[in-house]
NUTITOR-263582 format. One record per residue (C-alpha): residue in three letters; x, z, y. Coordinates in steps of 0.02 Angstrom, whole numbers, padded with zeros to 5 digits, always signed. Example, Ala and Ser with C-alpha at 12.3 -4.5 7.8 and 13.67 -1.06 7.14 Angstrom:
2
ALA+00615+00390-00225;SER+00684+00357-00053;
! end
This chain:
324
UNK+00406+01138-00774;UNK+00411+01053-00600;UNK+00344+00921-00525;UNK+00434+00789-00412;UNK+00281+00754-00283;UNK+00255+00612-00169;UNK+00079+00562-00088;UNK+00053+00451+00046;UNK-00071+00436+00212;UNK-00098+00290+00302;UNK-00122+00311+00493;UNK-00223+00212+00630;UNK-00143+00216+00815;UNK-00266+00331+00853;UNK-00183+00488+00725;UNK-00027+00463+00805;UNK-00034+00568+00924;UNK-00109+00714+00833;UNK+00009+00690+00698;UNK+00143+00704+00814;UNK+00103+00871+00859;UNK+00089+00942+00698;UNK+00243+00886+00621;UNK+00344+00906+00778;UNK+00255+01085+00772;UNK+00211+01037+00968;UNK+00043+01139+00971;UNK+00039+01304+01017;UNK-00105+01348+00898;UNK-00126+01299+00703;UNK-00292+01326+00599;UNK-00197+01300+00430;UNK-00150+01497+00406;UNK-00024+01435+00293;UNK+00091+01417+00472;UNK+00210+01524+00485;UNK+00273+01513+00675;UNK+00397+01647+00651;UNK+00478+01561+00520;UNK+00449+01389+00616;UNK+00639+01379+00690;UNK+00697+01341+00513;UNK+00607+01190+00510;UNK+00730+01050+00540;UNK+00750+00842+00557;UNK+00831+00721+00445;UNK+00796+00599+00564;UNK+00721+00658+00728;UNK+00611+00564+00825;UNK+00671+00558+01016;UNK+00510+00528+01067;UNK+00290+00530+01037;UNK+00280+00429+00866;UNK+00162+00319+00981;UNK+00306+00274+01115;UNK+00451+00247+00949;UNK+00318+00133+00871;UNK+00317+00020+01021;UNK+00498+00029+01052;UNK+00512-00036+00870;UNK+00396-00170+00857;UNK+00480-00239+01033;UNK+00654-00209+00976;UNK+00649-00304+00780;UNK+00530-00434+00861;UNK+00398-00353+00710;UNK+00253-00484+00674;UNK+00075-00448+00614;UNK-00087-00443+00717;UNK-00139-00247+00763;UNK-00318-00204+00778;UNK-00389-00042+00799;UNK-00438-00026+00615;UNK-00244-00081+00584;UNK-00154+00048+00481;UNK+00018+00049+00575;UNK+00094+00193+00513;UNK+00111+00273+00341;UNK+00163+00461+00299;UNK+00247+00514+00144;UNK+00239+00703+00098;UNK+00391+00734-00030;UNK+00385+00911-00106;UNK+00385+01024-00281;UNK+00331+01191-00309;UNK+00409+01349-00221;UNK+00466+01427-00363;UNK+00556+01262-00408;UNK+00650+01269-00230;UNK+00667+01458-00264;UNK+00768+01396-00415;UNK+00882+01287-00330;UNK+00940+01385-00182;UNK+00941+01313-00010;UNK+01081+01198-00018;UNK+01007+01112-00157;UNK+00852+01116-00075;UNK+00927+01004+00077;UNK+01014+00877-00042;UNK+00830+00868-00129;UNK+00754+00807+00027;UNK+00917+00720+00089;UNK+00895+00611-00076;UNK+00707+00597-00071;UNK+00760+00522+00119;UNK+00874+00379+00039;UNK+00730+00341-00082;UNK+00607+00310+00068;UNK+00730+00200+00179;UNK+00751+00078+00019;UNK+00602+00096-00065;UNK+00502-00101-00069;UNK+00666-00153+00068;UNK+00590-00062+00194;UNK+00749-00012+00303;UNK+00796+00170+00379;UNK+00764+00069+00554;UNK+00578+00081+00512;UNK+00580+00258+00477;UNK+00502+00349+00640;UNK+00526+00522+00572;UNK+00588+00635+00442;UNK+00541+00842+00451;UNK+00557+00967+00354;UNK+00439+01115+00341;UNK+00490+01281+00298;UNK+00398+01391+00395;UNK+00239+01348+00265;UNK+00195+01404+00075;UNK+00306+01283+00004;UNK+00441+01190+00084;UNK+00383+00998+00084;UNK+00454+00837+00185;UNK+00335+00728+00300;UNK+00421+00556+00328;UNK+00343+00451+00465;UNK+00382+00259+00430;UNK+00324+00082+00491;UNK+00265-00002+00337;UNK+00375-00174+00368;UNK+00363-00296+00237;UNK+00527-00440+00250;UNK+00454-00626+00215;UNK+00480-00802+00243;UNK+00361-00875+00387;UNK+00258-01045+00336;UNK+00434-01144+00420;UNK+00536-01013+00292;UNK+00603-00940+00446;UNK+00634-00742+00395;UNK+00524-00640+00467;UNK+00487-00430+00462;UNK+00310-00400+00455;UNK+00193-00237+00495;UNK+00075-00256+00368;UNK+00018-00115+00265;UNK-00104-00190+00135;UNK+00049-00295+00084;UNK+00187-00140+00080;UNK+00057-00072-00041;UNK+00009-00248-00119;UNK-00061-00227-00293;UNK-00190-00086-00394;UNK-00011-00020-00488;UNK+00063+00026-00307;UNK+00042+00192-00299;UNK+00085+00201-00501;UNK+00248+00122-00455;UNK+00286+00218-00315;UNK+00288+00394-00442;UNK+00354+00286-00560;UNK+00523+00242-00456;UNK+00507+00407-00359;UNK+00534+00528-00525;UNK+00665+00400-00599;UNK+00765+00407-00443;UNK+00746+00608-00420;UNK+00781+00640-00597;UNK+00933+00520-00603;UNK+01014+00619-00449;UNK+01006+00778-00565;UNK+00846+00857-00512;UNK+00768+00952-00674;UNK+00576+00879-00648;UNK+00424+00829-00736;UNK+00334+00663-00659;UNK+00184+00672-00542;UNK+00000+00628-00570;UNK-00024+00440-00540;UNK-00196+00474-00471;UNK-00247+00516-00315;UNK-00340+00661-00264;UNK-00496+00615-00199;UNK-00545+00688-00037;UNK-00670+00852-00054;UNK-00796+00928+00049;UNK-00754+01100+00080;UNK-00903+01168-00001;UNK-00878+01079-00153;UNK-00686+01145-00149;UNK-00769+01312-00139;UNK-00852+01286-00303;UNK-00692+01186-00401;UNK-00589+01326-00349;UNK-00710+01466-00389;UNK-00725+01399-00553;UNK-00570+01375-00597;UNK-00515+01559-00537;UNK-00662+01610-00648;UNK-00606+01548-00783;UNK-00436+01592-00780;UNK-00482+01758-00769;UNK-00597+01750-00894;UNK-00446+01697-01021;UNK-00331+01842-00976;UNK-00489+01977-00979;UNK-00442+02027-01161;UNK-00248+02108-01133;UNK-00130+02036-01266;UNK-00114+02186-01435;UNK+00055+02215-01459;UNK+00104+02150-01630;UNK+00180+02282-01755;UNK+00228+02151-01897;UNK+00416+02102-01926;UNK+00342+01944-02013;UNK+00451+01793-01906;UNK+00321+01681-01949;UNK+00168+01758-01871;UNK+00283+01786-01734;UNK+00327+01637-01686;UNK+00167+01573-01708;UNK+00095+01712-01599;UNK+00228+01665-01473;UNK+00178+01460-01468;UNK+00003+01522-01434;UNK+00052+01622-01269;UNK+00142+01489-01219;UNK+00029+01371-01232;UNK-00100+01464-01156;UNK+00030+01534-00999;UNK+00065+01339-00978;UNK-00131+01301-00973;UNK-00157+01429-00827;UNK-00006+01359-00759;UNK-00062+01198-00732;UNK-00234+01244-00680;UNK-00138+01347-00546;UNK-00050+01233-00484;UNK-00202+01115-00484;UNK-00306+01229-00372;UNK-00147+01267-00262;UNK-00122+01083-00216;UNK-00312+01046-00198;UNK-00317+01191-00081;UNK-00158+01153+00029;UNK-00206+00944+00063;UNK-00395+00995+00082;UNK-00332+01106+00222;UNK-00210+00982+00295;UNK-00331+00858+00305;UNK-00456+00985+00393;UNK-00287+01028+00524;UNK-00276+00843+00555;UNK-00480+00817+00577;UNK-00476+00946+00712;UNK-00341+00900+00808;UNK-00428+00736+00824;UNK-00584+00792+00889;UNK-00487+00888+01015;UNK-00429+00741+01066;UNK-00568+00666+01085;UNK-00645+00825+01190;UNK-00513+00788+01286;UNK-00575+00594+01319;UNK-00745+00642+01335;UNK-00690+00753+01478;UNK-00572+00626+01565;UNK-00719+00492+01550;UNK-00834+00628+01617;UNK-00719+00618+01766;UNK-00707+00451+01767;UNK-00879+00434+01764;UNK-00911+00537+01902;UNK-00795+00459+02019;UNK-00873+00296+01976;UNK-01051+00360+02045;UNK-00967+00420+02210;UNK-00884+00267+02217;UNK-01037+00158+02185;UNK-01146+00292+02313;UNK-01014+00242+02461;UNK-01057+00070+02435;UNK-01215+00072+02439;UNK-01206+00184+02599;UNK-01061+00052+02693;UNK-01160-00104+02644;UNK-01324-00014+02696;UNK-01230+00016+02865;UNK-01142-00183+02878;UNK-01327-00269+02861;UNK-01432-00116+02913;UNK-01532-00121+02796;UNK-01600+00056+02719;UNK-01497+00120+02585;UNK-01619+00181+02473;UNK-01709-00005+02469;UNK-01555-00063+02439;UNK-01527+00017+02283;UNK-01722-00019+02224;UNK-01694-00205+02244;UNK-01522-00160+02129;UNK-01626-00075+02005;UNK-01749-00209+01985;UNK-01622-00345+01957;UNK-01530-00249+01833;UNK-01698-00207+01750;UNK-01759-00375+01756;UNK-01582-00442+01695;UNK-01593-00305+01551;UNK-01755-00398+01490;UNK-01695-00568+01502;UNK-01534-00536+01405;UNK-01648-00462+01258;
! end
């Protein structure tokens, strides 16, 4: 049996960016081998973004007047990733496949009020292992102010206000799947915790191990007609076909968010290579520009330039010591 799968990811202003590029498929290069470009034109938007997540975000927050005090540490953004397994999409067909991520769509805009205005972006993937959707959305929570004025609100520790949150988010999410007549079994509540990669080595090893270990001994064809043993005989491989199954699909989903995480990781420290350089630059302007001065105000009270800076030095020093 399938699973109807939702997880969520908060974002910072500073993933936006990054994220951008991945979902938009805007980089030219992808570490998660699981990419396949060729297949990457049959990706396609349920709601496209017409610009960087970044730029929409403003142009939102402007446009609906959206309260709520952002800080670096602010989580502004949230991600849903809405998928099954691929043999459960294999099942469907592709036209089924579209209304299951058309409806998973309409859940997002009205799950907890939140409004299809405050969703930045809806994409799905096809050119990957299993087809999945990655919604992009504002978490904007609708309130009264202290003068019971109505207010929308970005606040993200409110949209997912309470321990249950992510309980009732499955909860509502299989209910509302199931009801639109998708066959599916409900997700785990819990969420995976994040792995190193060498301890996802050993998980995974382990489990592989094991599984293998369990199908070492090939099944002995049975030569009784008695329907009893049968059946029995029959419960037993299915029980044991379902236990693989569901260690499978354990290791499978490990494996894929372990190396989405490690995708998003290092498109963030490219971008911060690519600060490091620009300040590098910066930096080194700065120096010239600080060098000229030196030299022109040398030159105004001729005075020698390299005394000048010495007496600089010795103030900053001096003011260094002070301020301790």
């Amino acid at each position: 049996m399938s699973y109807a799968i939702i997880r969520n990811t908060n974002y910072k202003m500073t993933n936006l960016a990054g994220i951008y590029r991945h979902n938009e498929r805007k980089n030219t290069n992808y570490s998660n081998k699981n990419i396949n470009k060729e297949f990457s034109h049959l990706n396609y938007s349920i709601k496209a973004p017409y610009s960087t997540y970044t730029k929409i975000f403003q142009d939102i927050r402007k446009k609906y007047d959206l309260k709520g005090m952002i800080k670096k540490v602010s989580n502004v953004m949230c991600e849903f990733i809405i998928t099954s397994d691929k043999e459960f999409f294999e099942s469907i067909g592709i036209e089924e496949t579209k209304r299951y991520f058309q409806t998973a769509y309409k859940f997002v805009a009205n799950y907890n009020n939140l409004g299809e205005e405050f969703i930045v972006s809806a994409k799905v993937h096809l050119d990957e292992s299993c087809p999945h959707l990655h919604i992009l959305f504002i978490p904007v929570v609708h309130k009264k102010d202290k003068d019971g004025n109505k207010i929308s609100k970005i606040a993200c520790s409110e949209y997912w206000k309470g321990k249950d949150s992510y309980k009732r988010l499955q909860d509502n999410f299989y209910s509302y799947m199931t009801k639109s007549g998708f066959n599916l079994e409900r997700g785990n509540t819990i969420d995976n915790e994040h792995i190193p990669i060498e301890k996802l080595k050993k998980i995974t090893n382990y489990e592989v191990q094991e599984m293998f270990k369990e199908t070492t001994h090939h099944e002995q064809e049975k030569t009784t007609n008695d329907i009893e043993i049968i059946r029995n005989d029959y419960k037993r491989i299915i029980n044991k076909f379902n236990t693989l199954a569901n260690r499978y699909t354990r290791i499978k989903n490990i494996v894929e968010e372990t190396i989405s995480k490690a995708e998003k990781v290092q498109e963030e420290n490219f971008e911060l290579r690519q600060e490091n350089q620009r300040l590098k630059i910066e930096n080194s302007r700065l120096k010239d520009y600080i060098d000229k001065t030196f030299e022109y105000v040398s030159i105004l009270f001729d005075f020698s330039k390299e005394r000048l800076k010495s007496l600089v030095n010795d103030f900053i020093h001096r003011f260094n010591i002070k301020d301790r």
